[in-house]
N, C-alpha and C positions, 0 to 999 in steps of 0.2 A: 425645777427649771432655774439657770441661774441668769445670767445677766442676761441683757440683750446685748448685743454688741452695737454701737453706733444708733442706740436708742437716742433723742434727743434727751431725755433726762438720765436711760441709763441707771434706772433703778433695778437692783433684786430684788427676787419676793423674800430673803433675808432683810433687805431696808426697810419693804413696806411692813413687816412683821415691828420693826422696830417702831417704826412711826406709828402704827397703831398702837404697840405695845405702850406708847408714851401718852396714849391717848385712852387709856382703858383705864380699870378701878372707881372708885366713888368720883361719882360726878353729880354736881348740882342742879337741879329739876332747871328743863327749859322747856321751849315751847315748842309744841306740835308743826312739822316741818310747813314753810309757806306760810308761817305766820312770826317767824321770829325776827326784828329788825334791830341789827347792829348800828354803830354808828361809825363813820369814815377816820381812819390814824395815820397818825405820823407817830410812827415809835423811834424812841431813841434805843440805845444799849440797855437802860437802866430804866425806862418809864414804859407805860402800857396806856397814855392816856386816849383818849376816843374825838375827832372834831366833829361837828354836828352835818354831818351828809351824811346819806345813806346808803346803807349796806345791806342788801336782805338774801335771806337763804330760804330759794324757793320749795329745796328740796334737798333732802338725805337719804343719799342711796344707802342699801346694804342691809335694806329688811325684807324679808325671805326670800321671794326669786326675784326679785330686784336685782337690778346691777349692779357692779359696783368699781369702783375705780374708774369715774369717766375720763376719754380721753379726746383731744381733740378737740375743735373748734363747734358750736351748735351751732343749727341751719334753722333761719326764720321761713318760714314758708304762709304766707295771709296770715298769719298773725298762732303759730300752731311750730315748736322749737321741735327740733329733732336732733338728736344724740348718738353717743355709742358709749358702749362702757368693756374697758379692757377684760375684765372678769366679772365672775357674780351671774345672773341668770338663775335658768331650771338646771341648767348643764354646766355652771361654773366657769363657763368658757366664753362668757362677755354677749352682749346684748346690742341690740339697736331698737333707742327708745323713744316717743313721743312725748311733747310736752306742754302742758299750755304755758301762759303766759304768769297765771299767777300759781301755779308748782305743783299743776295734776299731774304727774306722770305716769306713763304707758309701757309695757313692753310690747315692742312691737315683733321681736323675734329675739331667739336665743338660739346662741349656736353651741354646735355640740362637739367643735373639736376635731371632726370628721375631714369628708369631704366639702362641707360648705364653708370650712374655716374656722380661723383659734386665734383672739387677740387681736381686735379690730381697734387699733391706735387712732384713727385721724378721722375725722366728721365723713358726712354724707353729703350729697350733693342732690338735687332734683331736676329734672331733666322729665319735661311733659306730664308729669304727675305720676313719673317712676322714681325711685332715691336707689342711689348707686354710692358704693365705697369698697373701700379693701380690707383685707385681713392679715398681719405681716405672716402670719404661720398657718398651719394646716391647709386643706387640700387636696389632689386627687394626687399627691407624688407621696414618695413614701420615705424622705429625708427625715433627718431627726424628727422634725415638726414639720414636714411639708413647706411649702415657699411659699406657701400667699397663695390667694384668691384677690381676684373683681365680683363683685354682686351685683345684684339688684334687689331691691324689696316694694311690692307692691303697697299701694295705702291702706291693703287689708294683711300686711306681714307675711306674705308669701315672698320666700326668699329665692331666689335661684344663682347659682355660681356660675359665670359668663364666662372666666379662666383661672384655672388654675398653675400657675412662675412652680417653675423646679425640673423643667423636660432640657433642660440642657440653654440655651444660650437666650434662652426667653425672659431672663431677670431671678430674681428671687428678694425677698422681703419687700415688699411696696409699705410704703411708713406715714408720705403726703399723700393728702384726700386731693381725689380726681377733678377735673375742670373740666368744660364742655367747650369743643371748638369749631365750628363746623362743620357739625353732624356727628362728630367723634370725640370720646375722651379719650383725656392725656393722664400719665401719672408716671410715676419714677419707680423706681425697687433699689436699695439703698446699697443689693449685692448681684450678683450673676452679670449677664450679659457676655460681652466678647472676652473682656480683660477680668471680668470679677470681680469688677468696683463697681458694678450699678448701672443703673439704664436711665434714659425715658420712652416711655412707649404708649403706642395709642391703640383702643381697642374699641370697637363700633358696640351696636346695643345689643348687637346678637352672637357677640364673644368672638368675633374673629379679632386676635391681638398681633400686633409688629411690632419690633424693635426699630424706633425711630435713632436710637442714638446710642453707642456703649461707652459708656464711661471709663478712662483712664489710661488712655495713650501718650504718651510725651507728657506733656505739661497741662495736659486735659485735668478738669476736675474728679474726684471720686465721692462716691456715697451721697447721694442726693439724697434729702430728706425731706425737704420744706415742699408747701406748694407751690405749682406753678402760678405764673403768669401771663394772661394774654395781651398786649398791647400791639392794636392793629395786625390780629395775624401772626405776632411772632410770637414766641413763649420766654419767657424768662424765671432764670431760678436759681437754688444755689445747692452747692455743692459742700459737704462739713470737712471735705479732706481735698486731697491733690492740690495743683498749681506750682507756680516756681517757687515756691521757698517751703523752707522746711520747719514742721514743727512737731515735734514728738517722731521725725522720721515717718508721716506720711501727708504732709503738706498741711496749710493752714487755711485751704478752701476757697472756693472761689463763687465770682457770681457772672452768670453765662446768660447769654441768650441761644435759641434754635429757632430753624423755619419748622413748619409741620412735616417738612420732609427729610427732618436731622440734619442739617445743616448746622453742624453747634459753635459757636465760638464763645474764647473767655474773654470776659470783659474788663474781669479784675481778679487777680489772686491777692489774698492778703496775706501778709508777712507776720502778724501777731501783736508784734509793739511796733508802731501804736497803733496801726489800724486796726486790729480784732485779729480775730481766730476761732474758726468753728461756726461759722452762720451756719444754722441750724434749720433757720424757720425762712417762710416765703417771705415773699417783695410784696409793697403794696406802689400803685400808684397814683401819686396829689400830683395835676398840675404840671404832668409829665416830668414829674422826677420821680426815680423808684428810692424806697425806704424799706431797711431793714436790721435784723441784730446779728450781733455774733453771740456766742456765748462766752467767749475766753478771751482775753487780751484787751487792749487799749491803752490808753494814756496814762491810767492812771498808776500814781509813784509807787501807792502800797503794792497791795495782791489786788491785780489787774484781774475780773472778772467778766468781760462782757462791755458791748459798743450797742448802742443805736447809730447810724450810718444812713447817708444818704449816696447815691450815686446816681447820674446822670445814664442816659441810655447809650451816649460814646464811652463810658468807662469811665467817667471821672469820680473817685469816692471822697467823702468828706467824713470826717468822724464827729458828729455832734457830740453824744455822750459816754466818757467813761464808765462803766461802774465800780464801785470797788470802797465808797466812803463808810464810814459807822452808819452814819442813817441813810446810807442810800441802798439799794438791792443787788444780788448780784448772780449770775447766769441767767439773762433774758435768754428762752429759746423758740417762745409765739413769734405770729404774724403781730406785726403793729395792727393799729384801724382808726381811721379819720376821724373825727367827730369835729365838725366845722372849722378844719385847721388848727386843731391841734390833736397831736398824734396819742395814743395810751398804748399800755402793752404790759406783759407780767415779768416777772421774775420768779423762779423757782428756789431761790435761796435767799435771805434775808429777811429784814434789816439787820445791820448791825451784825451780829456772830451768830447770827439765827439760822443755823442751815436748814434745807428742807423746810421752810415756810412758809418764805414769798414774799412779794408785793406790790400791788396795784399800782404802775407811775405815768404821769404824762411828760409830756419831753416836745415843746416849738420847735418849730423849722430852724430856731438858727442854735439850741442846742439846750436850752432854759429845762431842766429834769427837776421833776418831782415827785417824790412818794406820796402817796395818795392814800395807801390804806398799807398796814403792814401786816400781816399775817402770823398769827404766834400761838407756842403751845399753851399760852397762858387762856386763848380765846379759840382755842380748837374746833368751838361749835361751829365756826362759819366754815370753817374748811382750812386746809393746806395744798399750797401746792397750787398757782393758780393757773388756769393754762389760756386758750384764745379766747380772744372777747370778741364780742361784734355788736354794731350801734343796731339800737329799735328807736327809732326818737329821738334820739340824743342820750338815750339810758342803753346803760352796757350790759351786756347778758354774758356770761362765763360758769365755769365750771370748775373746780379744786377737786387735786387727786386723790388725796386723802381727809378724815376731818369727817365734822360735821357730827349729828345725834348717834348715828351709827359708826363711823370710823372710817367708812369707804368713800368719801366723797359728796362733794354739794354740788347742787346746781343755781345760781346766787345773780342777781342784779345789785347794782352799785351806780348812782346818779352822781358823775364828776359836776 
């Protein structure tokens, strides 16, 4: 299988082959998963040293029918984490797993590729004490890999497929995990629809799905990826391509809002330098401002990689942070997440010349960016690759997509 196209990272299973590969041969005795505790860095180009916060890897995926490669944001539910893992499983074709809090983990289903889905990218959500998410691939059409599914999975792992994107103008690839809005979930597909660029669409509990909205008319956005947002009613979100300006000849993305009955307008396209290019990932909302990244462009002079961004709900954008310094990170493509006024988030590449890494940063309201933990193949045990984080307490819970005892992925807390 080779790339995804318009994957937020955009990895092949050639890359991840590499990044393991980099991560295999004699390695030094560590400790049994859930119990090994790192400490918080700031790396430079040239140093690997460690500051005294912590770091812990609750869990390594990729021992026998484990999952592996998780993806996506985990879902705290009473105090009990919930996950998905792009591959790995009984069937090789990715998982949706439970977890506690100090790194039991569960499978809770493995899918087989089939009809019930292949490649389950973005977290899960719960809804009544049902958990609901999508699959970008497989399904009941018979496309290269099918177009995706919406699920369900019971608290005892009985899964059921509510629809299956690929019958013509109903979406295909859904990539953001669903949100609950008044009796109805909403969610995106990054392709199909009217024009071919994508949708948003909403589908009840018992799989009747609509297209609320087709992406890529005139100056409309394309390829929605991130999660939505609800703010009183309306949705908001963004888009990694269209709008009026051009960048790579298919726009540099924008950030929209919609009613629940497609009503969509753009709020802001971005141009690339300096305000960003490629918001990748959802909106969050502090204090009624929305906050989010791009992954490419900004301010900065070098190789511009990536903005943290604030915008207002009439369209006003602000560009807090560039990325792009030796010790700073670069291609944020998560959701940010609050933690008492100030913001955290990851990055997929960095510090410094570190590609495929990562790093853990926090970044204030008025644009103050910090590396917090840097990620490197020197310290592989904790993970690479880190993806959305979410607060329990004021402690961050996330996930790395590669890395860790076994090579496939951690599932890891970090106390800023």
């Amino acid at each position: 299988m080779g790339t995804f196209v318009f994957s937020r990272r955009a990895l092949s299973i050639g890359a991840v082959a590499l990044l393991l590969g980099g991560c295999a041969g004699s390695q030094p005795s560590i400790d049994a998963p859930g119990a090994m505790l790192e400490k918080r860095a700031v790396l430079s180009a040239s140093t690997h040293s460690d500051l005294a916060r912590s770091y812990r890897v609750l869990h390594s995926f990729g021992q026998g029918s484990d999952g592996s490669e998780p993806q996506g944001t985990l879902l705290d539910v009473s105090g009990t984490l919930y996950g998905v893992t792009s591959s790995g499983g009984s069937n090789a074709k990715g998982t949706v797993f439970s977890m506690t809090t100090s790194g039991i983990e569960q499978v809770l289903y493995s899918f087989d590729g089939g009809t019930d889905g292949e490649f389950p990218n973005s977290g899960v959500i719960e809804v009544n004490g049902t958990l609901y998410g999508t699959t970008k691939l497989g399904g009941a059409y018979a496309g290269s890999y099918g177009g995706g599914t919406v699920y369900s999975i019971s608290a005892s792992g009985v899964e059921t497929v509510l629809h299956s994107f690929g019958d013509g103008r109903d979406g295909e690839m859904p990539e953001g995990p669903l949100i609950y809005v008044n009796g109805a979930l909403y969610g995106t597909t990054i392709e199909g629809g009217k024009y071919g660029l994508g949708t948003l669409f909403s589908i009840t509990a018992s799989g009747t799905e609509h297209v609320v909205h087709s992406f890529g008319k005139g100056n409309d956005g394309s390829h929605p990826v991130g999660s939505l947002l609800d703010v009183n009613g309306r949705l908001y979100g963004t888009t990694q391509k269209g709008g009026n300006s051009q960048c790579y000849g298919g726009g540099c993305g924008t950030v929209f809002s919609s009613t629940l009955r497609g009503a969509e307008k753009v709020l802001y396209s971005f141009s690339g330098n300096p305000d960003g290019d490629d918001p990748s990932a959802g909106l969050i909302d502090v204090g009624g401002t929305l906050y989010g990244t791009t992954q490419y462009g900004g301010t900065y002079t070098g190789y511009a990689q990536g903005t943290v961004f604030s915008i207002t709900l009439s369209g006003t954008e602000k560009v807090l942070h560039s990325f792009g310094g030796d010790r700073d990170g670069w291609n944020p493509s998560e959701s940010l997440v609050d933690v008492k006024g100030m913001l955290y988030g990851t990055t997929w590449n960095g510090p410094g010349n570190c590609g495929d890494c990562g790093t853990i940063f926090s970044v204030n309201r008025v644009g103050k960016e910090q590396v917090l933990l840097g990620f490197d193949s020197y310290a592989h045990r904790r993970g690479r690759i880190p993806l959305g984080l979410i607060n329990i307490n004021a402690t961050l819970y996330g996930v790395a997509f590669v890395g860790g005892r076994y090579g496939y992925g951690t599932a890891f807390t970090f106390e800023p």
